[in-house]
DRENDO-1510 file (C-alpha; in Angstrom, 1 decimal, always signed):
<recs>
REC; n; res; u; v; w
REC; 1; UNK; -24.0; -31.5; -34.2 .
REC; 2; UNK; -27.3; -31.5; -35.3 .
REC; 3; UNK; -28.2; -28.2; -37.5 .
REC; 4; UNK; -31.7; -29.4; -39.2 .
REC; 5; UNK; -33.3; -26.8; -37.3 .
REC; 6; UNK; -31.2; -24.1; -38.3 .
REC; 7; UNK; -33.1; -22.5; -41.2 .
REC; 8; UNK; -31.8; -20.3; -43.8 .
REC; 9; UNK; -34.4; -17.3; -44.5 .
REC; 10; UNK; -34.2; -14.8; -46.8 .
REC; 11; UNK; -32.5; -11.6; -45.3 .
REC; 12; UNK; -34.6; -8.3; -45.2 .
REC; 13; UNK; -33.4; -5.2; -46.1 .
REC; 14; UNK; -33.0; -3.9; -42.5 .
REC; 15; UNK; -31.1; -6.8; -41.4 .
REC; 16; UNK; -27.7; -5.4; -43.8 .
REC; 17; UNK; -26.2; -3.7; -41.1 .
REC; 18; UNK; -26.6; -7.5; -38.8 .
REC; 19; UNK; -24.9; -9.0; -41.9 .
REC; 20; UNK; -22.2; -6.7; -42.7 .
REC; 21; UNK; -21.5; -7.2; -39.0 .
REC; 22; UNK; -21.1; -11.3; -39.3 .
REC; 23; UNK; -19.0; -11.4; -42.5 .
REC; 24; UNK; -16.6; -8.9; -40.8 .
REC; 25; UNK; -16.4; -10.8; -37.6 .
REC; 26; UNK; -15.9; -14.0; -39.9 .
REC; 27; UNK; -13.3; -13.0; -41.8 .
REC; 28; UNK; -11.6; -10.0; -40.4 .
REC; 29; UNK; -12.0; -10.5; -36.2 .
REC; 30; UNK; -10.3; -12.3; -34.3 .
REC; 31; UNK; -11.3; -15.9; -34.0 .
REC; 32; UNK; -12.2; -18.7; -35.9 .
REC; 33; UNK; -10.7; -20.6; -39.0 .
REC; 34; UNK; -11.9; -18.0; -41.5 .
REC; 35; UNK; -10.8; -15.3; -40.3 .
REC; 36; UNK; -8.1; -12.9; -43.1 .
REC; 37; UNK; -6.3; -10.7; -40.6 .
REC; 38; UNK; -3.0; -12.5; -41.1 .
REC; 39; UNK; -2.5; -11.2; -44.9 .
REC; 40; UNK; -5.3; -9.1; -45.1 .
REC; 41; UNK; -6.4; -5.4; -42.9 .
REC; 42; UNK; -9.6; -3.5; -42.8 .
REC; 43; UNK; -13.6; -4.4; -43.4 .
REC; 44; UNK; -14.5; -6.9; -45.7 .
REC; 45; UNK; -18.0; -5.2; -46.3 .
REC; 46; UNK; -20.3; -2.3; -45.2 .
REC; 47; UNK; -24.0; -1.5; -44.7 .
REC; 48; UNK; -24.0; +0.2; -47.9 .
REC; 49; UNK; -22.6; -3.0; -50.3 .
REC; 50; UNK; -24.4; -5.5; -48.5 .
REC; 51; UNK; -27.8; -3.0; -49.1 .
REC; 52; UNK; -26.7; -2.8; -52.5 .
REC; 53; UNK; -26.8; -6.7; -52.8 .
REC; 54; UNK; -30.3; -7.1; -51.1 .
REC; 55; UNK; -31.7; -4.8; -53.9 .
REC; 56; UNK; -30.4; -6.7; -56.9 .
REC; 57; UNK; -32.5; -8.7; -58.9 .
REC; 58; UNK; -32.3; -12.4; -59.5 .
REC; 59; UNK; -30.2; -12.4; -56.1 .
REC; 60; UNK; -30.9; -13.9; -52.1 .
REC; 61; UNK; -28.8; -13.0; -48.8 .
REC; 62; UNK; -30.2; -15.9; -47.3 .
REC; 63; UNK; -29.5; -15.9; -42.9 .
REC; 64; UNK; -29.7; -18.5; -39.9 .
REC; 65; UNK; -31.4; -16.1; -37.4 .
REC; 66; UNK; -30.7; -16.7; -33.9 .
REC; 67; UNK; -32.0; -15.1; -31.0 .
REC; 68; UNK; -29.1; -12.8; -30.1 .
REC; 69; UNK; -27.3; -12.4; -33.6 .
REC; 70; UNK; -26.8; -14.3; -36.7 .
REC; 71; UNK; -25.5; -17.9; -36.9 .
REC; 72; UNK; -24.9; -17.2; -40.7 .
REC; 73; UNK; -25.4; -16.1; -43.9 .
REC; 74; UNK; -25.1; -16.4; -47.5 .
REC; 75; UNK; -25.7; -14.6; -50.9 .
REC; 76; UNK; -26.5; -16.5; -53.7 .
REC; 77; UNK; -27.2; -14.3; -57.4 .
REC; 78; UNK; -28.3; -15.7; -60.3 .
REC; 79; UNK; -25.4; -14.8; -63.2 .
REC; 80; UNK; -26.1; -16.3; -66.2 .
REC; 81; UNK; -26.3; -19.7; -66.6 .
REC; 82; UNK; -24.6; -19.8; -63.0 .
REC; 83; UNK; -25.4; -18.9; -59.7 .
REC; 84; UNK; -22.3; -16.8; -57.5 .
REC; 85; UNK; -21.8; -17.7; -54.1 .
REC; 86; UNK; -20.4; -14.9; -51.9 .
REC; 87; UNK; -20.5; -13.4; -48.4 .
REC; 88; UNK; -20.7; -16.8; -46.9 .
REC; 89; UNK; -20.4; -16.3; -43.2 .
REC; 90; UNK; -20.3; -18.7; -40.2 .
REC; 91; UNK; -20.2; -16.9; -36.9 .
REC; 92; UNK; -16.5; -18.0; -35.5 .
REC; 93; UNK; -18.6; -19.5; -32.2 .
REC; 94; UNK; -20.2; -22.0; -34.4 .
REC; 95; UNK; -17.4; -22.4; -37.2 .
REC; 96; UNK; -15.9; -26.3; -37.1 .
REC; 97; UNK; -19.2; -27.9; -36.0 .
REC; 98; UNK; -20.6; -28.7; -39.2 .
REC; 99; UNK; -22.8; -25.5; -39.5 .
REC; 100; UNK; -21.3; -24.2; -42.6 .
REC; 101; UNK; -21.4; -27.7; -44.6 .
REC; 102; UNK; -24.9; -27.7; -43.8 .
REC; 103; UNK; -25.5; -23.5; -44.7 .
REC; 104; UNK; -23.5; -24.3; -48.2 .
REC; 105; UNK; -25.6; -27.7; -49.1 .
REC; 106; UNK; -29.0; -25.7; -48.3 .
REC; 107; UNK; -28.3; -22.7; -50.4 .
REC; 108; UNK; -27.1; -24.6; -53.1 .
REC; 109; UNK; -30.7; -26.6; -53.3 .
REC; 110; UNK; -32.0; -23.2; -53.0 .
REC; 111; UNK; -30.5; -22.0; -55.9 .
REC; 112; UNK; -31.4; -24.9; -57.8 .
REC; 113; UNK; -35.1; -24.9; -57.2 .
REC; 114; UNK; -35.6; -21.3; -57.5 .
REC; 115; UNK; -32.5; -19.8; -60.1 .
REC; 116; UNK; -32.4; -23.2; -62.3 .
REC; 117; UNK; -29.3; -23.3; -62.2 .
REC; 118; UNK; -26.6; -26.6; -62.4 .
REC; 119; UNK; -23.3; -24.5; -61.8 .
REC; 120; UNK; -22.1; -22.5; -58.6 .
REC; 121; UNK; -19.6; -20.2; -58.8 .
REC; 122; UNK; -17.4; -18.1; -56.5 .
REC; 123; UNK; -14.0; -16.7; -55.4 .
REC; 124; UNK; -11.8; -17.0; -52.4 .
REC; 125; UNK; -8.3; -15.9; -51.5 .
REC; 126; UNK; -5.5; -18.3; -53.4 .
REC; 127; UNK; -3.5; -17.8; -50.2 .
REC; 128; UNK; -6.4; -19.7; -48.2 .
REC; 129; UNK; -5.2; -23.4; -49.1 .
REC; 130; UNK; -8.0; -24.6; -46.0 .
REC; 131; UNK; -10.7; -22.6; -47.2 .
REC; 132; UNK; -10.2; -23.7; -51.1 .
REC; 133; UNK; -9.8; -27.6; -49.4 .
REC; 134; UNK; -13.3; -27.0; -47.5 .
REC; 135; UNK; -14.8; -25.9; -50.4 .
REC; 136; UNK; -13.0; -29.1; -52.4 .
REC; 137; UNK; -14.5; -31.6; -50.0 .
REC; 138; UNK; -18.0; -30.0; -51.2 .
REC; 139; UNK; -17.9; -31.0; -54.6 .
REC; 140; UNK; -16.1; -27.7; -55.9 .
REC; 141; UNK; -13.3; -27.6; -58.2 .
REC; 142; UNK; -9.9; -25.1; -59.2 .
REC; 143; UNK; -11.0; -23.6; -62.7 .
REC; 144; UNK; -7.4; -22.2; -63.0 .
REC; 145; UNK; -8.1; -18.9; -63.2 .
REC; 146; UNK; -6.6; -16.9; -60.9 .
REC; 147; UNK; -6.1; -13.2; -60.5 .
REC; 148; UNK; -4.6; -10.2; -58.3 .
REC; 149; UNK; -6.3; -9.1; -55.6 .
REC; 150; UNK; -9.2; -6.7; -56.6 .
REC; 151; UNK; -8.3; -3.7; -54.7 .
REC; 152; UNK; -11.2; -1.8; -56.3 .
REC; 153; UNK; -13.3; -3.3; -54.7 .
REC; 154; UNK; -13.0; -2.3; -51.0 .
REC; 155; UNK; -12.7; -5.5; -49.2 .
REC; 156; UNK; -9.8; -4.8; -47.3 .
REC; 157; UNK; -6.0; -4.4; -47.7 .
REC; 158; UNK; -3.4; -7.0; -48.4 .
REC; 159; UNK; -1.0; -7.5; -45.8 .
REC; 160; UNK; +1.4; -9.4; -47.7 .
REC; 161; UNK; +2.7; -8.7; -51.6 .
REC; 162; UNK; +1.3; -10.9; -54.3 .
REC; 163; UNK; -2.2; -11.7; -52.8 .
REC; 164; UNK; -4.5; -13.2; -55.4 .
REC; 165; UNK; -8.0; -14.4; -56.2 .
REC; 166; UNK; -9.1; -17.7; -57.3 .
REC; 167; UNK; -12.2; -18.7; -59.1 .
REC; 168; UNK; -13.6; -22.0; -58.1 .
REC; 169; UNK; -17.4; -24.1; -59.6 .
REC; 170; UNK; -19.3; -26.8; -58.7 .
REC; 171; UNK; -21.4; -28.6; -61.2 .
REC; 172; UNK; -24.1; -30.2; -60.3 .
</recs>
């Protein structure tokens, strides 16, 4: 499928409640290949983190608007010498069609022309083997370092004992 006219924009602040919505529906409804609810219960986000997030410095939720609700989103903040990747969020009707390779490649050339930045970091569930091998076929790599599950942080619950994080990069 054909996404070169799906743009990413940069988010405004009202549109935190639209996104908190997607990355919820991404990874904690019902359908589509990201979706957590297997080993993980409860939100993933809230109005209030993802408004946090809008209002830091040196960081972009950057959306594909649509007409009736958002195709997808991603945040991309300048750490460092890095950029993080997080929230990233293809609405399950569109996930498997190329969308999210294209949403991923155009934030990263964001990042690069307006952070500087050569490195991409993020974290993703260790028990996602798919998601880690998505992110693989796009250039990222398994720094080793892998930790529990940061319950502190309000993303949801683990269904299943032992869930960890695991920090991947890209260098480009």
């Amino acid at each position: 499928m054909d996404y070169s006219h799906f743009y990413l924009e940069k988010a405004g602040y009202g549109q935190a409640q639209a996104i908190s919505n997607l990355v919820n529906l991404t990874y904690r409804g019902e359908a589509g290949w990201t979706k957590e609810t297997q080993i993980i219960q409860g939100d993933r986000t809230n109005r209030q983190e993802i408004e946090i997030a809008l209002s830091k410095p040196n960081a972009h939720f950057l959306v594909v608007n649509q007409p009736q609700a958002l195709a997808a989103c991603i945040y991309v903040a300048k750490e460092q010498a890095h950029a993080y990747i997080g929230f990233f969020s293809v609405h399950p009707s569109l996930q498997g069609k190329g969308l999210g390779k294209h949403v991923l490649k155009q934030a990263e050339t964001f990042a690069q022309r307006n952070m500087g930045v050569q490195k991409f970091v993020m974290f993703v569930v260790s028990q996602r083997p798919e998601l880690i091998a998505f992110y693989e076929r796009r250039g990222y790599s398994r720094t080793g370092r892998i930790e529990a599950y940061p319950l502190s942080l309000g993303i949801g619950v683990p269904k299943v004992a032992g869930l960890t994080i695991e920090y991947l990069e890209k260098i480009i």
